[in-house]
C-alpha positions as CSV (number, residue, x, y, z in Angstrom):
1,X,278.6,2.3,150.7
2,X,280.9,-0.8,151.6
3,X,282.7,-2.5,148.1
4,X,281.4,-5.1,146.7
5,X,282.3,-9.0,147.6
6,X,285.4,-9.8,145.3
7,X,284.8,-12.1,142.4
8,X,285.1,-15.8,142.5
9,X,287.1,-17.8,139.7
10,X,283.4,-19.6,138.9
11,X,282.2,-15.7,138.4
12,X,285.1,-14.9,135.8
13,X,284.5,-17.6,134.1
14,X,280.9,-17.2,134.0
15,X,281.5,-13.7,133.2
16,X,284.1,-14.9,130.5
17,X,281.3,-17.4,128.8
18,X,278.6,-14.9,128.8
19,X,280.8,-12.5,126.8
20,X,281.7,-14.8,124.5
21,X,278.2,-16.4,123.4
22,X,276.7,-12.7,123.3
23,X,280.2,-11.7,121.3
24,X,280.1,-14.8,119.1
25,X,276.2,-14.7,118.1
26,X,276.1,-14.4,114.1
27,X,272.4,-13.2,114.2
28,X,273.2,-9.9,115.7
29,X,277.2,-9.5,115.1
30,X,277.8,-5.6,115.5
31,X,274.4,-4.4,114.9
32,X,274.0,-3.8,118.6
33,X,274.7,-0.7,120.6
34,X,277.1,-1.2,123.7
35,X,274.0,-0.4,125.9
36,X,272.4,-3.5,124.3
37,X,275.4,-5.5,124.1
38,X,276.5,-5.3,127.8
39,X,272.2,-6.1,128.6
40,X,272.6,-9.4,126.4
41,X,275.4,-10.1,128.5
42,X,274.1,-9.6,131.8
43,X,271.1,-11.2,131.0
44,X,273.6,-14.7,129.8
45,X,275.6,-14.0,133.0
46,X,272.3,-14.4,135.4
47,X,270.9,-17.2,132.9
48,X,274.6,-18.9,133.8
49,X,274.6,-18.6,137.8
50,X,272.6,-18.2,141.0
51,X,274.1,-15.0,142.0
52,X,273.4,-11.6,140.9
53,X,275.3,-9.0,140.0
54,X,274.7,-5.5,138.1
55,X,274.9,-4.7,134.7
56,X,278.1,-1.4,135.4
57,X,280.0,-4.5,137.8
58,X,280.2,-6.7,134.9
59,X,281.6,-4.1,132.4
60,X,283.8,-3.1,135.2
61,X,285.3,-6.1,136.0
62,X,286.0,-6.8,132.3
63,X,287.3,-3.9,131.9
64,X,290.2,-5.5,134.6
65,X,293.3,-7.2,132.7
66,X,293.6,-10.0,135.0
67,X,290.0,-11.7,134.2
68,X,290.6,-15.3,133.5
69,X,290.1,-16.1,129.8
């Protein structure tokens, strides 16, 4: 299975913004599961952008150290 196309600066910070919001949101603070958590942020990321990208490649990429805050 060939990697996956690298990730643009738009889809860091994308990625970056859709952490936040779903990080930041008062309503639901910690009473989420990380399950939940990273679907809220998936779900933000698409709602953000046109292209698509799965639930495991976001956690993995924030899981990098050089993602652009």
């Amino acid at each position: 299975m060939p990697n996956a196309a690298p990730w643009s600066h738009e889809e860091d910070i994308r990625l970056c913004r859709a952490y936040t919001n779903i990080s930041e949101d008062d309503c639901i603070s910690t009473d989420q599961d990380v399950t939940h958590f990273w679907d809220r942020i998936h779900q933000t990321y698409t709602q953000l952008g046109e292209d698509y990208k799965k639930n495991k490649g976001l956690q993995s990429r924030w899981s990098l150290p050089d993602v652009a805050l």
